[in-house]
C-alpha positions as CSV (number, residue, x, y, z in Angstrom):
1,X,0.0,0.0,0.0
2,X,1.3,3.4,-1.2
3,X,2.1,6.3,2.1
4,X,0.0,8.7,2.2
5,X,2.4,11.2,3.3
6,X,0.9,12.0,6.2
7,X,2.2,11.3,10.0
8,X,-1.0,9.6,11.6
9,X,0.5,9.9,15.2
10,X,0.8,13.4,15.5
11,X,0.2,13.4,19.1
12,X,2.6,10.5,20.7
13,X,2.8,9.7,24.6
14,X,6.4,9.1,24.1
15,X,7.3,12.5,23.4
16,X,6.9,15.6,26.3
17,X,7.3,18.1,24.0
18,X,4.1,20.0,22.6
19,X,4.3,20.4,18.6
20,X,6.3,22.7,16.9
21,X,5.2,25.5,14.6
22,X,5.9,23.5,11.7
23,X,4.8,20.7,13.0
24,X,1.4,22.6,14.0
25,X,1.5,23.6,10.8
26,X,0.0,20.1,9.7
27,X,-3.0,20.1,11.2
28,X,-4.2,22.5,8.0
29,X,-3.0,19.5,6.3
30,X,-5.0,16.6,7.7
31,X,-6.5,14.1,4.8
32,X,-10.1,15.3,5.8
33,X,-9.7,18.5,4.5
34,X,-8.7,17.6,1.0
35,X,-12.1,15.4,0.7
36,X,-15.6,16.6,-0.1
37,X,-18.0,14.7,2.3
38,X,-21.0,17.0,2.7
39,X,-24.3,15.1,1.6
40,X,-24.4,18.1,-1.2
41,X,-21.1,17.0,-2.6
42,X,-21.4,12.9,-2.0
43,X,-24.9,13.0,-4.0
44,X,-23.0,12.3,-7.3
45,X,-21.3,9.0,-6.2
46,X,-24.2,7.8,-4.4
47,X,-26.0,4.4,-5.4
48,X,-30.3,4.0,-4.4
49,X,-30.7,1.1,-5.7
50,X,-33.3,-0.2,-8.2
51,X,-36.3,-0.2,-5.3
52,X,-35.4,2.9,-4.1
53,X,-35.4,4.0,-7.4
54,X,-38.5,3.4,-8.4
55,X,-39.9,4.4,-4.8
56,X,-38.3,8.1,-6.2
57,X,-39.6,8.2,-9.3
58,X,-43.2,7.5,-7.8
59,X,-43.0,9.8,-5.5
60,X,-42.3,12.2,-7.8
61,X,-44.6,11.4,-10.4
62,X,-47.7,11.3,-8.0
63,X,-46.5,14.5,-5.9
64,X,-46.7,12.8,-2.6
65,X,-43.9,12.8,-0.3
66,X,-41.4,9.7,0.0
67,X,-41.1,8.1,4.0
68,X,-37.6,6.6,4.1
69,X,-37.0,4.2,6.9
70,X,-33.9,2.2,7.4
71,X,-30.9,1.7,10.0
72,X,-29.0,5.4,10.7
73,X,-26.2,5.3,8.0
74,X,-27.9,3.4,5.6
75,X,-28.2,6.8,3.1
76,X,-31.6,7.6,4.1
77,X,-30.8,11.3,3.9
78,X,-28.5,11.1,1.2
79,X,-31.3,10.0,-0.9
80,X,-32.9,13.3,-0.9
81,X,-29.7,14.9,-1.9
82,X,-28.9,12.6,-4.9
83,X,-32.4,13.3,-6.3
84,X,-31.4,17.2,-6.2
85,X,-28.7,16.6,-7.6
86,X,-29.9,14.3,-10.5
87,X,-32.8,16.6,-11.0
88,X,-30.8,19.4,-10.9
89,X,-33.0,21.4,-8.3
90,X,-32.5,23.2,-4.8
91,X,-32.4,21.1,-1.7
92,X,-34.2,22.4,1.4
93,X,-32.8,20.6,4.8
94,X,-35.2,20.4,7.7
95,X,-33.6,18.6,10.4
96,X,-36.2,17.7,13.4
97,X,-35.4,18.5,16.5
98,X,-37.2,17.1,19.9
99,X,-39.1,20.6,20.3
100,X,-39.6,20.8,16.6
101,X,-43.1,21.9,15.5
102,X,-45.3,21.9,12.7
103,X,-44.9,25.6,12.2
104,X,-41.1,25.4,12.3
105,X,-41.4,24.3,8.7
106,X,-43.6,27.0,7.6
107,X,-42.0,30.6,9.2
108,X,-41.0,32.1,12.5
109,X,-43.2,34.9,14.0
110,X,-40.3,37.0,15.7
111,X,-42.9,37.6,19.3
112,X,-40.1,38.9,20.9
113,X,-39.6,41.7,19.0
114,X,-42.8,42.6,17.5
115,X,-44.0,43.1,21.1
116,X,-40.5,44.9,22.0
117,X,-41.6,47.2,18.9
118,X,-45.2,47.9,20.4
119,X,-43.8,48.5,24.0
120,X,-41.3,51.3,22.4
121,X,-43.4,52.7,20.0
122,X,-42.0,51.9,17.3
123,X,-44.1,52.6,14.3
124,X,-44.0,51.4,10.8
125,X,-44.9,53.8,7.3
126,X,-48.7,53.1,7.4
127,X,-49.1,53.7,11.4
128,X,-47.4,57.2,10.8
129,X,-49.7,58.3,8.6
130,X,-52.9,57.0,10.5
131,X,-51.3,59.0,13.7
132,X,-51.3,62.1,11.4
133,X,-54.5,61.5,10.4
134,X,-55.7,61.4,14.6
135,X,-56.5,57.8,14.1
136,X,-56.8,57.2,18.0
137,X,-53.6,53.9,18.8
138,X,-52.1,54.4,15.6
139,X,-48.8,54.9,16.8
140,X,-49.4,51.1,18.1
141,X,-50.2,49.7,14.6
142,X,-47.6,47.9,13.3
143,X,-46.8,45.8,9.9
144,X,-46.5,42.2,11.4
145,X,-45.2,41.1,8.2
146,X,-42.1,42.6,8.6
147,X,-41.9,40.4,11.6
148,X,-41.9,37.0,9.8
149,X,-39.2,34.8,8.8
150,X,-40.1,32.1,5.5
151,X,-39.3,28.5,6.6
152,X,-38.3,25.7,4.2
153,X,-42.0,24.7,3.3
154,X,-43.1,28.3,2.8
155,X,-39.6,29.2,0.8
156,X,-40.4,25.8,-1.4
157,X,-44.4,27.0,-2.3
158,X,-43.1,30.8,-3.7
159,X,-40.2,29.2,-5.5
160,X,-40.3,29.4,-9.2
161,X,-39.2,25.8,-9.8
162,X,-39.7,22.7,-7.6
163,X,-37.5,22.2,-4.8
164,X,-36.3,19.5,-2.9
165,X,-37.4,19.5,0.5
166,X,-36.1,16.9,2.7
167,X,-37.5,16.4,6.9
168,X,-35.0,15.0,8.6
169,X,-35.4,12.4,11.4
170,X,-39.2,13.0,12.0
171,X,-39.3,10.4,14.7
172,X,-37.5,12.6,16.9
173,X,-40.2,15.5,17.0
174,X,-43.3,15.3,19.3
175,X,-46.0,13.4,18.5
176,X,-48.3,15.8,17.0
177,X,-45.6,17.1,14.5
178,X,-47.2,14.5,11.4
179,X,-50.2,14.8,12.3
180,X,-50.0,19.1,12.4
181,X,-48.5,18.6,8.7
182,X,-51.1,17.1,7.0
183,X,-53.4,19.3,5.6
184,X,-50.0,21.5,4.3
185,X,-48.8,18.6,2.5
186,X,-52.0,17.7,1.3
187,X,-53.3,21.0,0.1
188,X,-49.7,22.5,-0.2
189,X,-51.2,25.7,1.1
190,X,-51.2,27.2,5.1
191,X,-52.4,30.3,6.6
192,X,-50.4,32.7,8.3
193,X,-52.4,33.2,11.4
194,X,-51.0,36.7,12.4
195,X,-51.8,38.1,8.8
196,X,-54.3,35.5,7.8
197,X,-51.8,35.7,4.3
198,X,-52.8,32.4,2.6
199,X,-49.3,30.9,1.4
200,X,-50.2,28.4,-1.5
201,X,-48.4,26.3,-4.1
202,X,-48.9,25.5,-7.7
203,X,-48.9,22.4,-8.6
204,X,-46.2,22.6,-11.3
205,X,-43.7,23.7,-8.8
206,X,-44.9,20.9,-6.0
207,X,-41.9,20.6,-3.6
208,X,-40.2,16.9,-3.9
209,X,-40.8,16.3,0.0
210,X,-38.4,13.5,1.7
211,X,-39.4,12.1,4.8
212,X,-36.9,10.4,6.9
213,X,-37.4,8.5,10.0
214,X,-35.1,5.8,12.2
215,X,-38.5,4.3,13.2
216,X,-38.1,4.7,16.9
217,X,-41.4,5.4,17.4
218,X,-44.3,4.2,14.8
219,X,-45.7,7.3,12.7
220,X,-49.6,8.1,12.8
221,X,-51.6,6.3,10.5
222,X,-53.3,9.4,8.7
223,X,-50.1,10.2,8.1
224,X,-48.5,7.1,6.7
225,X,-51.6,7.2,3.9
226,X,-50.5,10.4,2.7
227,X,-46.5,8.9,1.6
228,X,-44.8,7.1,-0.3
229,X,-42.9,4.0,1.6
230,X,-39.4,2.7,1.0
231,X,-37.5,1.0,3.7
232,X,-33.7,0.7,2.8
233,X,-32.8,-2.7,3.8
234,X,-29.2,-3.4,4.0
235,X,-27.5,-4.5,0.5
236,X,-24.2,-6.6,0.9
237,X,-23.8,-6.2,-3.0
238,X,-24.5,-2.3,-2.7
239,X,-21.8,-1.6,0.1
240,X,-18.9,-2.9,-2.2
241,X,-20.4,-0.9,-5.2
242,X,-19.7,2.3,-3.1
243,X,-17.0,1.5,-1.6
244,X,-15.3,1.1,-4.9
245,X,-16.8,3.9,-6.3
246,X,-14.9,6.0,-3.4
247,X,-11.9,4.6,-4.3
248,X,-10.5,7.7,-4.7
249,X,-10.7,8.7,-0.9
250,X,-9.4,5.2,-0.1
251,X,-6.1,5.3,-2.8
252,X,-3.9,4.5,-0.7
253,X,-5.6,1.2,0.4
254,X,-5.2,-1.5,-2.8
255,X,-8.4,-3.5,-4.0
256,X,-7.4,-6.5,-2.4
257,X,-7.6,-4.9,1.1
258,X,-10.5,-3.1,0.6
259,X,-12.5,-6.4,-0.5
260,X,-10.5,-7.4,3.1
261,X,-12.0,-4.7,4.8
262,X,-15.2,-5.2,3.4
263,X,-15.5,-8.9,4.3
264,X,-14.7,-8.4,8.2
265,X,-17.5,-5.3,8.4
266,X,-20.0,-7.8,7.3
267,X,-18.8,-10.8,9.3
268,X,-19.1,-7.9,12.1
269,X,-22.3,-7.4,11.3
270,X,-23.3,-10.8,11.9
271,X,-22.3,-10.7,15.2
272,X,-25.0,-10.4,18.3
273,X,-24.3,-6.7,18.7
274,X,-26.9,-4.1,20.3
275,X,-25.6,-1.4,17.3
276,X,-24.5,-3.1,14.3
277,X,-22.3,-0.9,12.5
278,X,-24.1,0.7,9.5
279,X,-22.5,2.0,6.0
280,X,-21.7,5.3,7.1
281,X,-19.5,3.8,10.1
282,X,-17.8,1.4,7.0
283,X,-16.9,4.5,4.7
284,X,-15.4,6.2,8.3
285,X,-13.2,3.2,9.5
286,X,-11.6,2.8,5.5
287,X,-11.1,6.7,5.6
288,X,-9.2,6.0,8.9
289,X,-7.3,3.0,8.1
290,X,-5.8,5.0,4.5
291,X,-4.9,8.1,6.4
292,X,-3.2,6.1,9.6
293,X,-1.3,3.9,6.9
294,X,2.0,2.7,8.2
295,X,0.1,1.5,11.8
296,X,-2.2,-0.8,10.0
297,X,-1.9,-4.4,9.6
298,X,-1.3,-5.3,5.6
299,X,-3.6,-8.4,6.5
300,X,-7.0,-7.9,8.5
301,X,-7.3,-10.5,11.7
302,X,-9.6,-12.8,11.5
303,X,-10.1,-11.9,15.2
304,X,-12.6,-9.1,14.7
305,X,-11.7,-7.7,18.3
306,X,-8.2,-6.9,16.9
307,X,-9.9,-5.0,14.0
308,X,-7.8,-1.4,13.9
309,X,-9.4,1.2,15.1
310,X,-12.6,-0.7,16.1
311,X,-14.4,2.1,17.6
312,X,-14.8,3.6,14.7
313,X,-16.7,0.7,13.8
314,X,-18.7,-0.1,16.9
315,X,-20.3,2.4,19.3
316,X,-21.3,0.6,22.3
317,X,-18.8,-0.4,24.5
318,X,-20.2,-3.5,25.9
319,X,-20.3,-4.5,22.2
320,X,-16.7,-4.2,22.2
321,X,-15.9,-5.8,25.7
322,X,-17.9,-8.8,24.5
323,X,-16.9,-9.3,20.8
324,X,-13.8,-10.5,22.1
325,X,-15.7,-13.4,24.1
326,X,-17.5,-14.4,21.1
327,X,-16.6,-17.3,18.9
């Protein structure tokens, strides 16, 4: 295997001496920062899959959105993102937080200020005039438009060609946030209750709406009959594919140890472990073992506790403890 160039252990125990300029001087350097690995820029070497495929396409051709289920790493989210990229469209990224709601993906109402505004005085063009006029409290009138912020589903409706809009992780919101969705992704239209504005789509420019979920809790029914389903199971024939076609992050790893590599994740993943390690965690641990080369084995133990660098392979550290036990 060809040196990457670059000294792995930059930090070593056996030396008391901090690092020198120079040697600081490295750490612009590092491997990762000569690799594009945001979902925007991985979307062309990314492989769906003929189900997947056609669960795509059928979302798109119907205009409903597309659930995606499958194990975290498994390119649930990357989906959205190659579709963008093959469709040549925007992507909108909603990621769902635990206090998410409903109107999160529509706009923010900035209460704060608007009532900091009203406290002041502050007046806006219209409420000057009206003052003028003797209008009795019209130095309190104020344009609560300028107090609104467009969110991804709102930003998606007004845009002149379909978007991609992608919902990250809804399983992680409360459990009113599919259910407070429905009629705006039915209709594609809400009301903005401090204007009463009515914020509506047209159906040529429909957002593409991905739905992502790690199914830790099941979804609402009347939600689940408004989508699209694919569930990404895993694919031992897929994993080479993109391995390989990331060769070029892995070059200094040869083919043989790759298909190595790619034999002991999988016999890993047939271990009793409580967090099998997913394809993101592969792509991670073959990124590691090409930038640390020169402290890697050139043959892969059958052993699969003496795997290098296992943790970035397993996350669970009884899983680790008790690999080693297993036969």
């Amino acid at each position: 295997m060809k040196s990457n160039g670059y000294p792995f252990r930059i930090i070593r125990a056996d030396s008391e001496a901090p690092l020198t300029a120079e040697e600081q001087a490295l750490l612009l350097e590092r491997p990762f920062t000569r690799l594009g690995n945001t979902f925007a820029e991985d979307a062309r070497r990314f492989i769906p899959g003929p189900q997947l495929e056609t669960a795509i396409n059928a979302a798109v051709a119907v205009g409903e959105p597309l659930l995606i289920t499958g194990e975290p790493g498994t390119g649930k989210t990357q989906a959205a993102y190659y579709t963008a990229y093959k469709l040549g469209l925007e992507l909108l990224h909603f990621q769902v937080k635990s206090d998410s709601s409903a109107t999160d993906l529509l706009y923010h109402f900035d209460t704060v200020r608007y009532f900091r505004d009203a406290s002041l005085g502050v007046r806006d063009g219209g409420a000057a005039a009206r003052a003028q006029a003797g209008e009795p409290h019209a130095e309190r009138a104020l344009n609560k438009e300028a107090y609104l912020e467009p969110r991804p589903l709102w930003i998606a409706f007004e845009s002149p060609l379909p978007m991609v809009l992608l919902i990250d992780e809804i399983d992680k919101a409360p459990r009113d946030f599919p259910n407070d969705l429905l009629h705006e992704l039915d209709k594609m239209e809400f009301t903005v209750s401090e204007t009463g504005k009515v914020i509506k789509a047209d159906e040529k420019v429909r957002p593409i709406v991905f739905i992502t979920s790690n199914s830790e809790r099941r979804l609402p029914e009347p939600f689940l009959r408004r989508c699209v389903y694919h569930h990404i199971r895993f694919d031992e024939r897929l994993i080479a594919e993109a391995v390989h076609r990331r060769s070029d992050e892995y070059r200094h790893l040869d083919r043989t140890f790759l298909d190595m590599a790619i034999q002991r994740f999988l016999a890993l993943r047939q271990r009793n472990l409580r967090k099998r390690p997913s394809t993101g965690e592969l792509l991670v641990w073959l990124r590691v073992m090409s930038t640390a080369l020169g402290t890697v084995p050139e043959v892969l133990d059958s052993n699969l506790s003496k795997l290098p660098f296992l943790g970035t392979l397993l996350k669970d550290h009884q899983d680790i403890e008790e690999l080693g036990t297993q036969p």
